[in-house]
N, CA, C and O atoms as a Tinker XYZ file with bonds, in Angstrom:
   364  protein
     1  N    159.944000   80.827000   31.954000    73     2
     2  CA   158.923000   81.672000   31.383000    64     1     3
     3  C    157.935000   80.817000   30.610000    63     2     4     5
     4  O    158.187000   79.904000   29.824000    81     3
     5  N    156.812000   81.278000   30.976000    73     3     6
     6  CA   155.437000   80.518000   30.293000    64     5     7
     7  C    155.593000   80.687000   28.786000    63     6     8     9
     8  O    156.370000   81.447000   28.209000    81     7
     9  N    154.809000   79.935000   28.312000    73     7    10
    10  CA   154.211000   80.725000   27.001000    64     9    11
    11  C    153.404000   82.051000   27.098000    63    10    12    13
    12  O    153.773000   83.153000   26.691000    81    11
    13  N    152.176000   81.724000   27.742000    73    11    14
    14  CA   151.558000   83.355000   28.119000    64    13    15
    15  C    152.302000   84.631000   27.804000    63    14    16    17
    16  O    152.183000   85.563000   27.008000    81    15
    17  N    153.159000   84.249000   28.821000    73    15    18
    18  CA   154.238000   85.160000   28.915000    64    17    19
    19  C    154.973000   86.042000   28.135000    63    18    20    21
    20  O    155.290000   87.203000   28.392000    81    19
    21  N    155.196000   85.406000   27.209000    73    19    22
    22  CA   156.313000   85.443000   26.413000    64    21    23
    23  C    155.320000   86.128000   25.045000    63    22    24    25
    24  O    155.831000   86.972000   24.308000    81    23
    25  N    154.176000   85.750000   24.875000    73    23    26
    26  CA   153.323000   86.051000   24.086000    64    25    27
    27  C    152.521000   87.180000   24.585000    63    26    28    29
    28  O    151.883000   87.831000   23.758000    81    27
    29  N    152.486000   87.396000   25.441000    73    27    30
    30  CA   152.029000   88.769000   26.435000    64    29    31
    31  C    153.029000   89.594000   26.240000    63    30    32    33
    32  O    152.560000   90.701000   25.976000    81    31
    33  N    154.373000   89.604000   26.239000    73    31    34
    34  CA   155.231000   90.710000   25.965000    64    33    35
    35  C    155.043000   91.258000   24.937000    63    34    36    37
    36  O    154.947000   92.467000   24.724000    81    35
    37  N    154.941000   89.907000   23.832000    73    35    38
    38  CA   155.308000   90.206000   22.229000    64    37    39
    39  C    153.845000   91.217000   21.968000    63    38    40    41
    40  O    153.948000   92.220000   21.262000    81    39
    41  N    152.866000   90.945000   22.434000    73    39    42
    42  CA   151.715000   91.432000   21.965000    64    41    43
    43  C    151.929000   92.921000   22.694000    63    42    44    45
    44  O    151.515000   93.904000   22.079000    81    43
    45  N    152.486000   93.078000   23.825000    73    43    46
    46  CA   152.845000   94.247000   24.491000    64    45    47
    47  C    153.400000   95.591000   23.472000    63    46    48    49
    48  O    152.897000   96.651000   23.099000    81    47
    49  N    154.838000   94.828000   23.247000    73    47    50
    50  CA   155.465000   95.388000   21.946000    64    49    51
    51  C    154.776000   95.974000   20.881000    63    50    52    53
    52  O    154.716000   97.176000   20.624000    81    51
    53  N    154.191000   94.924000   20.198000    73    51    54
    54  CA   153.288000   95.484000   19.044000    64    53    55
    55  C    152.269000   96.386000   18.938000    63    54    56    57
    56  O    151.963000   97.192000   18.059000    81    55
    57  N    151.632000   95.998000   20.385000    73    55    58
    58  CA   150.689000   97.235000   20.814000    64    57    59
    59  C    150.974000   98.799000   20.799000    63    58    60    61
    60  O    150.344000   99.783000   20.410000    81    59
    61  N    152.334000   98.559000   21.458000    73    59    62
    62  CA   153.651000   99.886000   21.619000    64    61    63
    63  C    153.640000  100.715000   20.351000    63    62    64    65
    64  O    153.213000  101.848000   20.131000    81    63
    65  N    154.326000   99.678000   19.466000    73    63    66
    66  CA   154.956000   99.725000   18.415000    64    65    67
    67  C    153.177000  100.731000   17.216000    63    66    68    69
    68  O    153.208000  101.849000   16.701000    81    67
    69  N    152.487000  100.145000   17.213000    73    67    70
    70  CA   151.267000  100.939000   16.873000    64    69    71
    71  C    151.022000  102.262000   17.339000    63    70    72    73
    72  O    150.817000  103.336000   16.775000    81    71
    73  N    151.093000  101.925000   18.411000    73    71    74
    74  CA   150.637000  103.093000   19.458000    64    73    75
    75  C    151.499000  104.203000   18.771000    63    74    76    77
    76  O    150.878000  104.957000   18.022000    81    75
    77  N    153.252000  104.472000   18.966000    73    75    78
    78  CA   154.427000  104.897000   18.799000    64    77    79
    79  C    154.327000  105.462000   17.403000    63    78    80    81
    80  O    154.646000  106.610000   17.095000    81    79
    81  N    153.710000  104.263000   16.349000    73    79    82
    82  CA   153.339000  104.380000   14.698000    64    81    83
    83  C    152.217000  105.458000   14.423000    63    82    84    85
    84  O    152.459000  106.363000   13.624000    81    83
    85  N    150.880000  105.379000   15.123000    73    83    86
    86  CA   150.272000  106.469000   14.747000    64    85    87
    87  C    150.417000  107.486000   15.059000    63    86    88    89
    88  O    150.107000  108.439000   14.346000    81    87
    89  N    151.044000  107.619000   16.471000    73    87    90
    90  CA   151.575000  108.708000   16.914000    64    89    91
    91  C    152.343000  109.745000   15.813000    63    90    92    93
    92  O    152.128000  110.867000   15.354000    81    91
    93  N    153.127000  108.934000   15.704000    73    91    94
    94  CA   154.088000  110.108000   14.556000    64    93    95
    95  C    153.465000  109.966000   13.103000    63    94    96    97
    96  O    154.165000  110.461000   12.220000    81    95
    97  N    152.273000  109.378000   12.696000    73    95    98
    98  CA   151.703000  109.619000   11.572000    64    97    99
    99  C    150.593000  110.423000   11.638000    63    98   100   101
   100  O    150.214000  111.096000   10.680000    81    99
   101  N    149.861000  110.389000   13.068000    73    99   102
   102  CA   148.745000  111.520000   12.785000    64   101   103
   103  C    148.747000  111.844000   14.477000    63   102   104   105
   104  O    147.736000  111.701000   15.163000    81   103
   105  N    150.125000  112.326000   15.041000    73   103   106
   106  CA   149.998000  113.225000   16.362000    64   105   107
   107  C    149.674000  114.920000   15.822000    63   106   108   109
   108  O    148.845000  115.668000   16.342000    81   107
   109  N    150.574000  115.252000   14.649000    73   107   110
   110  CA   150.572000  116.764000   14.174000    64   109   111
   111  C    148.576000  116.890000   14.058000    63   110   112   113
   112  O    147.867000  117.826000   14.428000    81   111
   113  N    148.190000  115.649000   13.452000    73   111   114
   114  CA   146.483000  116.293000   13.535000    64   113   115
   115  C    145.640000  116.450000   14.106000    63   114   116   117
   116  O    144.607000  117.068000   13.847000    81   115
   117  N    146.171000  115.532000   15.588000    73   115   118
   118  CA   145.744000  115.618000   16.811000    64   117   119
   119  C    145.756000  116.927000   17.394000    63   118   120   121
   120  O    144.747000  117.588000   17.639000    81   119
   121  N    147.301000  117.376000   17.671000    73   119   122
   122  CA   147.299000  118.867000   18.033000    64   121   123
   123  C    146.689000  119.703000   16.895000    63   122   124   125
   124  O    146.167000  120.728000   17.334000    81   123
   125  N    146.626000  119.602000   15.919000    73   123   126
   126  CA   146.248000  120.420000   15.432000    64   125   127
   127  C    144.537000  120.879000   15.751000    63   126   128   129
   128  O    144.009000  121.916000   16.152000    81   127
   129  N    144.073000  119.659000   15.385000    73   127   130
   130  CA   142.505000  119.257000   15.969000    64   129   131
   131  C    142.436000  119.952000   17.435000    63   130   132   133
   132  O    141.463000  120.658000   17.698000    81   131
   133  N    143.235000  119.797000   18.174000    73   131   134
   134  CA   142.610000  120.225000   19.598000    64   133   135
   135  C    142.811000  121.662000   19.252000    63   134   136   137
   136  O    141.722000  122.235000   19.219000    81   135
   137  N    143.807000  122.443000   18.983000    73   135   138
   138  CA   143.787000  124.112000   18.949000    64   137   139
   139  C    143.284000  124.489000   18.322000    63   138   140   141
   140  O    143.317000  125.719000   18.310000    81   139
   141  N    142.219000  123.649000   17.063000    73   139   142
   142  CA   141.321000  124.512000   16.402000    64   141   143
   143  C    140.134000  124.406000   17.377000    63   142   144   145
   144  O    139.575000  125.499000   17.469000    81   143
   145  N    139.550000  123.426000   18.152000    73   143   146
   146  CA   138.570000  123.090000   19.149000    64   145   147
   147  C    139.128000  124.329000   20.569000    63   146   148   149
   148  O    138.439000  124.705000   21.517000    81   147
   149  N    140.048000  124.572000   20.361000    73   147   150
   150  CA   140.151000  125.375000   21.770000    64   149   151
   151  C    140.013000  127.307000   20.711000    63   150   152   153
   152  O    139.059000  127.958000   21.137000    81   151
   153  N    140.486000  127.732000   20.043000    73   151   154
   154  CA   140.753000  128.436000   19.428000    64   153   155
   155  C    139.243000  129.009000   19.169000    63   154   156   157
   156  O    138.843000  130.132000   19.476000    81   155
   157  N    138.354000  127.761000   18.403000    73   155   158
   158  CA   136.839000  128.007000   18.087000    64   157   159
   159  C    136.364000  128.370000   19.493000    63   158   160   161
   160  O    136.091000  129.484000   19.942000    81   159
   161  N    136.331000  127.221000   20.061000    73   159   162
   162  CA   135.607000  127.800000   21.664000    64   161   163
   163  C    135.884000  129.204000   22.317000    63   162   164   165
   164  O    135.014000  129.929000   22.799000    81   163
   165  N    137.292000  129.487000   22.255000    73   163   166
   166  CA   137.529000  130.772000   22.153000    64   165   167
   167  C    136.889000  131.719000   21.323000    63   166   168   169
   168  O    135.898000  132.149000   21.913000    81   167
   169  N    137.024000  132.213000   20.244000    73   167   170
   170  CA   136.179000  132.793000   19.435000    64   169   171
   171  C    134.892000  132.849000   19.887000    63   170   172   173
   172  O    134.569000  133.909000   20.425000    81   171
   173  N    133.699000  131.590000   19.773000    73   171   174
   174  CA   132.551000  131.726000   20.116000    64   173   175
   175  C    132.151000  132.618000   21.457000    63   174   176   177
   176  O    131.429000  133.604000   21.308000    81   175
   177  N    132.510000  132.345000   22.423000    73   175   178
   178  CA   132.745000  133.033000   24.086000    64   177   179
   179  C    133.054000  133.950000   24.172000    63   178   180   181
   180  O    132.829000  134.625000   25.177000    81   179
   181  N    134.026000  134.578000   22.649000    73   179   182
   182  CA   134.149000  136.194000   22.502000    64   181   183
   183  C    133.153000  136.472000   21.530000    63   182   184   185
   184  O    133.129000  137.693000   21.687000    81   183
   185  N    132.356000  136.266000   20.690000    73   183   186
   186  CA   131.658000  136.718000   20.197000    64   185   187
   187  C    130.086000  136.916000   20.999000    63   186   188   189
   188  O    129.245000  137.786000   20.774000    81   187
   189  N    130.036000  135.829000   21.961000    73   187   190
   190  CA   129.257000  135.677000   22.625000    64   189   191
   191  C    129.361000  136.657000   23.445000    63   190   192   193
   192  O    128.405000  137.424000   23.335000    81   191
   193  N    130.428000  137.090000   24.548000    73   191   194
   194  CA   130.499000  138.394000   25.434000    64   193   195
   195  C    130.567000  139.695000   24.331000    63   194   196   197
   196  O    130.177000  140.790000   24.739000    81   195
   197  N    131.070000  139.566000   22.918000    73   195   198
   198  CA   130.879000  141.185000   22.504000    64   197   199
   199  C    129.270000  141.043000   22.829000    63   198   200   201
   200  O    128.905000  141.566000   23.882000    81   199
   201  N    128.425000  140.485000   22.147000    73   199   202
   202  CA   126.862000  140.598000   21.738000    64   201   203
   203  C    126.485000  140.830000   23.149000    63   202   204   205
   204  O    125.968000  141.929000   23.350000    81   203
   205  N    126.638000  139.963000   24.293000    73   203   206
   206  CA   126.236000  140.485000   25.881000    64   205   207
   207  C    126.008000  141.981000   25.935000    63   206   208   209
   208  O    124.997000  142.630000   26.202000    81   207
   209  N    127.426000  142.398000   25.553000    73   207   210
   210  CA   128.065000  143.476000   26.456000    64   209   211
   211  C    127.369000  144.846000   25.263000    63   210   212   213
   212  O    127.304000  146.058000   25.469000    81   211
   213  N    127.021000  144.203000   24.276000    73   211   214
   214  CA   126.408000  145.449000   23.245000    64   213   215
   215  C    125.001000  145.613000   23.883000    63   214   216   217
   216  O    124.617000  146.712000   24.282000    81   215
   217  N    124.291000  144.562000   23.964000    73   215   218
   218  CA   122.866000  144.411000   24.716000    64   217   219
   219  C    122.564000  145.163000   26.253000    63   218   220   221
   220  O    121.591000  145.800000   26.655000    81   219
   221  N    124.084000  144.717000   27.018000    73   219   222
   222  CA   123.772000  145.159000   28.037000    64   221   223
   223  C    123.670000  146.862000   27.896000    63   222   224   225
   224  O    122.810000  147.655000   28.278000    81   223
   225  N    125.082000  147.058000   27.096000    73   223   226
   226  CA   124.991000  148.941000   26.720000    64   225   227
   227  C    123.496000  149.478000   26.603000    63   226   228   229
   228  O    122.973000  150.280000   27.377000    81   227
   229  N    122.864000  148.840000   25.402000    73   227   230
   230  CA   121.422000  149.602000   24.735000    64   229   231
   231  C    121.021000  149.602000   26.346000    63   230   232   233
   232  O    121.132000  150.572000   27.094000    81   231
   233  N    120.480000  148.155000   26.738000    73   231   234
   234  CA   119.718000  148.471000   27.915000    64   233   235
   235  C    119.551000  149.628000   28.775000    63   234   236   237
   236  O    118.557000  150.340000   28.911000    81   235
   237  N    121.035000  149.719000   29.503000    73   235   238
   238  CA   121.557000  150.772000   30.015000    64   237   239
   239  C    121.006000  152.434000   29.523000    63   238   240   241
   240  O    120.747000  153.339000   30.316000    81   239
   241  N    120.934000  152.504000   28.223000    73   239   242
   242  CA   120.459000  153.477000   27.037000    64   241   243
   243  C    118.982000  153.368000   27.495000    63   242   244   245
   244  O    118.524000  154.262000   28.208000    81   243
   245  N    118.389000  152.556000   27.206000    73   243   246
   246  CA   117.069000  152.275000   27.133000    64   245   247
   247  C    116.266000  152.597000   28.450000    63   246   248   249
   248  O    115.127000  153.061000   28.511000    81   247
   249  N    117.227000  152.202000   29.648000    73   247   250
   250  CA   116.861000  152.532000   31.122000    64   249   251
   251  C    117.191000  154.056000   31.398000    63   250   252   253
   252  O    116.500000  154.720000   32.170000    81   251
   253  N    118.062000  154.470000   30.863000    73   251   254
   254  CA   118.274000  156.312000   30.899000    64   253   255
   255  C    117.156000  157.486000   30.628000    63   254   256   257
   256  O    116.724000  158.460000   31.243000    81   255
   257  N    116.891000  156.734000   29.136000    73   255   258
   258  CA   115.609000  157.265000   28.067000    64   257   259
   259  C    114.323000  157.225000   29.078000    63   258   260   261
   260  O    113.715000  158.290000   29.183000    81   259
   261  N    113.887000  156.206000   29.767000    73   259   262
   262  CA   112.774000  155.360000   30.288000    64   261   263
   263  C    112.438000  156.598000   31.328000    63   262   264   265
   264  O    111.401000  157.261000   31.339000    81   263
   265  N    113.770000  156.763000   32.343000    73   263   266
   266  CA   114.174000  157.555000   33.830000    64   265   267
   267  C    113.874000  158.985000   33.318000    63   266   268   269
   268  O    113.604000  159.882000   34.116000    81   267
   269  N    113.929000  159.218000   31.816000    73   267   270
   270  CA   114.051000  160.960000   31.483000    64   269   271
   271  C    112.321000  161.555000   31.513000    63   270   272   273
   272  O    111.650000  162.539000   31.825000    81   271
   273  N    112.203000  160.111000   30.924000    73   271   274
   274  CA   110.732000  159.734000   30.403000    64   273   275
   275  C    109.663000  160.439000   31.501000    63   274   276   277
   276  O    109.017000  161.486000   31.524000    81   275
   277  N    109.856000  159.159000   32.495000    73   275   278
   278  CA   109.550000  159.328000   33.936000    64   277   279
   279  C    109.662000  160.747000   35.029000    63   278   280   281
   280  O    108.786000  161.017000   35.852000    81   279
   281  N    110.749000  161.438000   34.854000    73   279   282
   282  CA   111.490000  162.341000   35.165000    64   281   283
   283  C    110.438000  163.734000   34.522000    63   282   284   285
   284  O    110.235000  164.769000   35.157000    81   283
   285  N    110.078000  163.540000   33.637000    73   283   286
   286  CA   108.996000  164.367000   32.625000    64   285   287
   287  C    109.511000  165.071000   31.707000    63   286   288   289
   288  O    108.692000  165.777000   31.119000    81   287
   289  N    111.074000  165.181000   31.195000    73   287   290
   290  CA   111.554000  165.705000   30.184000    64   289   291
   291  C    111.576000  164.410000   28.732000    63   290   292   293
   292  O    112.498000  163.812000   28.178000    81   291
   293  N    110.050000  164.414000   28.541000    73   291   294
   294  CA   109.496000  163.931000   26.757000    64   293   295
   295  C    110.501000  164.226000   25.578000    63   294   296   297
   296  O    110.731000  163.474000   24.630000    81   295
   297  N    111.083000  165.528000   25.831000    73   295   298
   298  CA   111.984000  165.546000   24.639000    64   297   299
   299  C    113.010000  165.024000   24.626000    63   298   300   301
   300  O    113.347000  164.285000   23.701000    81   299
   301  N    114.108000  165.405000   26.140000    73   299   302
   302  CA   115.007000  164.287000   26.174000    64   301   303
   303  C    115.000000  162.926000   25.457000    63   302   304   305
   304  O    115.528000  162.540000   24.415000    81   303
   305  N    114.080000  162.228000   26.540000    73   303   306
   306  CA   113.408000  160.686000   26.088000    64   305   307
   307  C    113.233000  160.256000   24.651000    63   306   308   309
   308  O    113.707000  159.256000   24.111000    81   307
   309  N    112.267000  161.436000   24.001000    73   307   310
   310  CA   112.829000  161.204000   22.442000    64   309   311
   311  C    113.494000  161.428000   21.741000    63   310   312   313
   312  O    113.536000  161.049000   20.571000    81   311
   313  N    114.304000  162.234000   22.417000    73   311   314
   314  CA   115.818000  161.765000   21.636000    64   313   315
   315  C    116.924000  160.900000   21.923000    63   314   316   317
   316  O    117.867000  160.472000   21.258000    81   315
   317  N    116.406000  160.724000   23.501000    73   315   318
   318  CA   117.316000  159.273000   23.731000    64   317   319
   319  C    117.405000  157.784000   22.913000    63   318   320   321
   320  O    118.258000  156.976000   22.546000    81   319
   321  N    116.161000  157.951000   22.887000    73   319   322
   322  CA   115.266000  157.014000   22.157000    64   321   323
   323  C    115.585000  156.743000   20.641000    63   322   324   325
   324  O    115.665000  155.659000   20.064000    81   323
   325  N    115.747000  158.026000   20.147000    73   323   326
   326  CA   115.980000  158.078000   18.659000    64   325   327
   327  C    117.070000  157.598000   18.366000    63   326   328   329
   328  O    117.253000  156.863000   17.396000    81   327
   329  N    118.254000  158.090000   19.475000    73   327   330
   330  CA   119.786000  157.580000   19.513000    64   329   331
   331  C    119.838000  156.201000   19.540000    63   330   332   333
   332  O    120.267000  155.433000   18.679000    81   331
   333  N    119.292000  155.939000   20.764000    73   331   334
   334  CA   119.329000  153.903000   20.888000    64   333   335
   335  C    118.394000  153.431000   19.620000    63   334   336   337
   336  O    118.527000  152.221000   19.441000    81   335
   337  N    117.648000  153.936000   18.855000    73   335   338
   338  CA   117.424000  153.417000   17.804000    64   337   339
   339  C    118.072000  153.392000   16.435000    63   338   340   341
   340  O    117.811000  152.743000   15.422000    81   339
   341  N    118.964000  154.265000   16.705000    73   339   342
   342  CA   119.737000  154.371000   15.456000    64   341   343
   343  C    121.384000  153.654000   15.647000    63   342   344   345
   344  O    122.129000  153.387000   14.704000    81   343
   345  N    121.775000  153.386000   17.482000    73   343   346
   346  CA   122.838000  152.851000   17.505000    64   345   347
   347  C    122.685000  151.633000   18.259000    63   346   348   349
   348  O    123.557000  150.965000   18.816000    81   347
   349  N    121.466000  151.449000   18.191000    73   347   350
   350  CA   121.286000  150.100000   19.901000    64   349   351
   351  C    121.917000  148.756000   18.819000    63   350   352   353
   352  O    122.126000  148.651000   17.610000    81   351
   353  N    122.040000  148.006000   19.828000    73   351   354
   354  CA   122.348000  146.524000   19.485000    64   353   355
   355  C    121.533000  146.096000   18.825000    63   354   356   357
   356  O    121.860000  145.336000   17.914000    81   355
   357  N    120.041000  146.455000   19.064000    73   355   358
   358  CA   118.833000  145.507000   18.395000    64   357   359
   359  C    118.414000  144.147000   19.148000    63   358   360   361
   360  O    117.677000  143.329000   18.598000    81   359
   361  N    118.956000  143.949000   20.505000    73   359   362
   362  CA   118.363000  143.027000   20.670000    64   361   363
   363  C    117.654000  143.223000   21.826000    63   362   364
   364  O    116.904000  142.343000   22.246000    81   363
């Protein structure tokens, strides 16, 4: 066996031996770190589809009101209207 060699293992080891060391000194913050990063992303993507899915509702509201509008019943329409203004999403 070379020197190289032999000094290539040892450095192998120690490398290990670090590796193995932080592991069990900061693996718990690792996982922890990733399930708050997956957890948040979660959250956001649901807050993000409630707000969609409220927007898409009004619309829906807003396209009813529009059709009553069109349709020629004015009073309907303003009260459809009044409703999606008092419950629409707002956006």
């Amino acid at each position: 066996m070379s020197d190289d060699t032999i000094f290539s293992e040892i450095n192998e080891e120690l490398r290990r031996d670090r590796v193995r060391s932080g592991w069990r000194r900061f693996g718990v913050y690792i996982i922890a770190a990733a399930v708050l990063l997956v957890v948040g992303v979660a959250a956001y993507e649901g807050w993000n589809w409630w707000r969609t899915s409220n927007a898409e509702h009004s619309s829906d509201h807003l396209f009813a009101a529009l059709k009553l509008a069109d349709d020629g019943n004015i009073a309907g329409a303003q009260t459809a209207l009044g409703q999606l203004a008092a419950t629409g999403s707002g956006q």
